[in-house]
C-alpha positions as CSV (number, residue, x, y, z in Angstrom):
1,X,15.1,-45.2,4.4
2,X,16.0,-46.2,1.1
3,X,13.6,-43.4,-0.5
4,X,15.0,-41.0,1.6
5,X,18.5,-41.8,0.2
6,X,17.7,-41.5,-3.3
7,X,15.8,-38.1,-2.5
8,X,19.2,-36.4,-0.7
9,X,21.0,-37.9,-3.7
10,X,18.9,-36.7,-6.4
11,X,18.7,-33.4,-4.6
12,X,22.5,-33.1,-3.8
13,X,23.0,-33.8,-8.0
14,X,20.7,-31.4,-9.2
15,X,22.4,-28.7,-6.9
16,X,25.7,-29.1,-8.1
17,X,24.3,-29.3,-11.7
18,X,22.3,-26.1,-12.0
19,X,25.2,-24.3,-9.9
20,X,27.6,-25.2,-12.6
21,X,25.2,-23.8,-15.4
22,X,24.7,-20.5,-13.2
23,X,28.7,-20.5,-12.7
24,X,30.4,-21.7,-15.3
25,X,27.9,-20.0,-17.7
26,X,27.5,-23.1,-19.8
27,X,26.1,-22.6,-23.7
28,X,23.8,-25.3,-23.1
29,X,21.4,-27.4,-21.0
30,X,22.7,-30.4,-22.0
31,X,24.9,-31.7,-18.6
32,X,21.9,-31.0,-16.7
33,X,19.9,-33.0,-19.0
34,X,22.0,-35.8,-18.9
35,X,22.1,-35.5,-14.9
36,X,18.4,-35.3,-14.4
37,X,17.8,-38.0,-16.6
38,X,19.8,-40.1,-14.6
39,X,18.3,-39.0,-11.6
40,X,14.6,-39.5,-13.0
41,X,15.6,-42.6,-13.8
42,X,16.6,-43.9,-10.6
43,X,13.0,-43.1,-9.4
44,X,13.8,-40.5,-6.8
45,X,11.6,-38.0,-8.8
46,X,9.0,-37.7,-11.2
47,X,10.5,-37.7,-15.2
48,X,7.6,-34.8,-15.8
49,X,9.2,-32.5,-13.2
50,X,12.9,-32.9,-14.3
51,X,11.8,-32.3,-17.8
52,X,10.0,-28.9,-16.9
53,X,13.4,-28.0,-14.5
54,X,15.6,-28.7,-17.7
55,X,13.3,-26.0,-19.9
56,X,13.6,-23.5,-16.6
57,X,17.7,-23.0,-17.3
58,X,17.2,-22.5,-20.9
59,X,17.3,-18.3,-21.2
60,X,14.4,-18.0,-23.8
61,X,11.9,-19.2,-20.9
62,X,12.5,-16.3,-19.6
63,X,11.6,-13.5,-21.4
64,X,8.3,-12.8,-20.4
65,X,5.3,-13.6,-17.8
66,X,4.0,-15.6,-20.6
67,X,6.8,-17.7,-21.2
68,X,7.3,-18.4,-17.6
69,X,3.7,-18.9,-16.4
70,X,3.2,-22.9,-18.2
71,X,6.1,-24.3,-15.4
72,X,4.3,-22.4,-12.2
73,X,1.2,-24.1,-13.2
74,X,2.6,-27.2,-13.7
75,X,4.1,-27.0,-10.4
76,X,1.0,-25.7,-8.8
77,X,-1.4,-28.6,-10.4
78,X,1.7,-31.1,-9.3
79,X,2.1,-30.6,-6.1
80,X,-1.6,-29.9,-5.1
81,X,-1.2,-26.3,-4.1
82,X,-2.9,-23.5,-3.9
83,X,-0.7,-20.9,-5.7
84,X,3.0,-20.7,-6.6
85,X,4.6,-17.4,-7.9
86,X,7.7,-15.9,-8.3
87,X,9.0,-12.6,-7.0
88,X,12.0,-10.7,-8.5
89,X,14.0,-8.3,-6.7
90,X,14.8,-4.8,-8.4
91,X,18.9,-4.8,-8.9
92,X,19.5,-2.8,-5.6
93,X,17.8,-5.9,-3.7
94,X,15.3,-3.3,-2.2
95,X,12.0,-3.9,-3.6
96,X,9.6,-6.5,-5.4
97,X,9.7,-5.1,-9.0
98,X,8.0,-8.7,-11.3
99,X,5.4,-10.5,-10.0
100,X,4.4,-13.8,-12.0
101,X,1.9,-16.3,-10.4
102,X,-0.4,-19.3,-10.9
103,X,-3.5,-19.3,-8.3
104,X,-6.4,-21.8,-8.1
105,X,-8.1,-19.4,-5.7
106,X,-7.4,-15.4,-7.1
107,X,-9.7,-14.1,-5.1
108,X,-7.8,-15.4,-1.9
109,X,-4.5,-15.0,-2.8
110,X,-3.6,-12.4,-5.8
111,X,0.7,-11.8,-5.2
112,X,0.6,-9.2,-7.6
113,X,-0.7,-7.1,-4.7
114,X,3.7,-7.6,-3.6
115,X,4.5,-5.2,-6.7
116,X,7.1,-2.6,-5.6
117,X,7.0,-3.2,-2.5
118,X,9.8,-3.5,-0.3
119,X,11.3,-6.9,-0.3
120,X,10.6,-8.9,2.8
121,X,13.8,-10.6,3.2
122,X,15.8,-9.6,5.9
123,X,19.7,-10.1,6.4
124,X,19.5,-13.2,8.1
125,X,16.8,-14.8,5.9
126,X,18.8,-13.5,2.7
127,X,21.3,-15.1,3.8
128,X,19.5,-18.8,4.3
129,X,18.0,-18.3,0.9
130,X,21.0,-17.4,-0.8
131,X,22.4,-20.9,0.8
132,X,19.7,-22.6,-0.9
133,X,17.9,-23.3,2.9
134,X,14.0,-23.1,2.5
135,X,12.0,-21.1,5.1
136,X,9.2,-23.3,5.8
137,X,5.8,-21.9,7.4
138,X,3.2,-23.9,8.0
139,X,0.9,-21.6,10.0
140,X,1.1,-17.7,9.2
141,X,-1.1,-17.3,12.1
142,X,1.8,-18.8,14.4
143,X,5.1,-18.0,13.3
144,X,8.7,-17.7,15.0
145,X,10.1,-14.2,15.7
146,X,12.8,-14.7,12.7
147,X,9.9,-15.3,10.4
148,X,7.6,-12.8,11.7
149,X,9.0,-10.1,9.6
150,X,8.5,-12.1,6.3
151,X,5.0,-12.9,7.3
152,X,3.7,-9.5,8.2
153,X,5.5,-8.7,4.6
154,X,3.0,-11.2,2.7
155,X,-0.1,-10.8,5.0
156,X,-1.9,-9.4,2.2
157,X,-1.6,-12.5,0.6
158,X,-3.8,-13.9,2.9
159,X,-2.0,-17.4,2.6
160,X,-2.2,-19.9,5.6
161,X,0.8,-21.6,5.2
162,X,4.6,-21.2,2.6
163,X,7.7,-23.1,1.5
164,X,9.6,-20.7,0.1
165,X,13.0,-20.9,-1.9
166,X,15.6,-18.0,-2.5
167,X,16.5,-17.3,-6.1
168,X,20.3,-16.7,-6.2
169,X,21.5,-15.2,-9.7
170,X,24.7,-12.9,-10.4
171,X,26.2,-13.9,-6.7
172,X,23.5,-12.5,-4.8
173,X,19.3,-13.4,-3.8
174,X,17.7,-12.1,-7.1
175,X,13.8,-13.0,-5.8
176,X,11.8,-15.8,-4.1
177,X,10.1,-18.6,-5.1
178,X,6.9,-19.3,-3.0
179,X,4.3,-22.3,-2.6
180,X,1.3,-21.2,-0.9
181,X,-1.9,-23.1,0.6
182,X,-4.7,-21.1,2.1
183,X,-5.0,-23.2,4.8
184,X,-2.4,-24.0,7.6
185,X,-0.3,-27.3,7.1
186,X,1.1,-29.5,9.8
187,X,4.3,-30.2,7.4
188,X,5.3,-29.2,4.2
189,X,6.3,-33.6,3.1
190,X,9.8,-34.2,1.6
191,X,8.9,-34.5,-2.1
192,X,7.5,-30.6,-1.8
193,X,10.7,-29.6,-0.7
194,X,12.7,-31.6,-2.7
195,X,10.7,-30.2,-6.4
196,X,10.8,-26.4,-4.7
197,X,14.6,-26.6,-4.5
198,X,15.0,-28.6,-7.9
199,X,12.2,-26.1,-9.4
200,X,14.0,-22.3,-7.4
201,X,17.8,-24.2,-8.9
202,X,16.5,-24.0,-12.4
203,X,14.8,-20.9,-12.4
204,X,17.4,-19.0,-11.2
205,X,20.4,-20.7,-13.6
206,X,17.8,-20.2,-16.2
207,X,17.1,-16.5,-15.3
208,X,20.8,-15.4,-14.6
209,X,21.2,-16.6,-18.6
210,X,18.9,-14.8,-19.4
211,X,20.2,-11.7,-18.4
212,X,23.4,-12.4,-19.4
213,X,22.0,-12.7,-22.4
214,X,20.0,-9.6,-22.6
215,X,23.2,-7.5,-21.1
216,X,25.3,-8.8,-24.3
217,X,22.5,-7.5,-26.6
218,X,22.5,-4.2,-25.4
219,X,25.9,-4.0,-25.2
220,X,26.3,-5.1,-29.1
221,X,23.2,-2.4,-30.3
């Protein structure tokens, strides 16, 4: 019970944290920092993956695949999975426009097979995600009607089980973050949705500032 406590907590400060960088459009990554520290600290998560969700709000991990691709596959190799990858939404919301992804098993599960294609979110699931709710799948083979539409959308992945977390940036769901195993789960545990959360918060604080960023170049040239 005690764990459990230190997990909501840790979760419930890292939340408010990266929604303050996204928000208040802070100049630095220094409060959240200083917050995850304290959080690592208190032992409710590994120091290792609050260091790489600190370097996931800073804008200049952003800028390409390349940049990016070093904090999926420390989450994939952390968390024992068989790929994580990120999906971004085109700016109408309609389709899947960048793909990036670390697999262990490519020639099972290859996202980049999701590129412009039309993004599998519905209303009501956009609207969970965007609230920072995961949707949580542990057989693809046996879902719920509300998921079924998502599913059929990543079939091609041929991926037995997802936890998946919404990427919110500039007000509204900007992509998805994904964890995928080949084989069906029972449960996704707690500390896999506690670092998905963390892991989606950071990206998508780090991301908004990044585009914030490249906006106020183009403006200026």
């Amino acid at each position: 019970m005690i764990c459990l406590t230190m997990q909501v907590v840790a979760l419930y400060s890292i939340q408010v944290v990266c929604m303050s960088v996204s928000e208040k459009g802070l100049k630095s990554s220094q409060a959240v920092q200083t917050s995850l520290s304290h959080v690592a600290a208190g032992g409710a998560l590994d120091p290792s993956i609050t260091g790489l969700a600190v370097e996931l709000t800073w804008p200049q991990s952003h800028v390409n695949a390349e940049t990016v691709e070093p904090y999926l596959k420390s989450l994939c190799d952390k968390l024992a999975v068989d790929c994580v990858f990120v999906a971004l939404f085109d700016e109408a919301g309609k389709k899947i426009e960048w793909v990036n992804s670390v697999s262990n098993k490519y020639d099972l599960c290859n996202p980049f097979v999701l590129l412009n294609s039309a993004q599998p979110c519905g209303e009501r699931l956009a609207a969970k995600l965007t609230s920072r709710q995961l949707l949580e799948i542990r057989d693809t083979g046996a879902v719920d009607t509300e998921l079924a539409e998502f599913n059929v959308a990543l079939a091609d992945l041929n991926l037995g089980s997802m936890l998946v977390a919404g990427l919110k940036s500039n007000k509204r769901l900007s992509g998805i973050m994904v964890l995928g195993t080949t084989r069906r789960r029972s449960r996704w545990d707690m500390d896999s949705h506690l670092i998905l959360k963390l892991m989606a918060a950071s990206y998508a604080a780090g991301y908004e500032r990044y585009t914030l960023n490249a906006s106020a170049y183009s403006a200026i040239v």
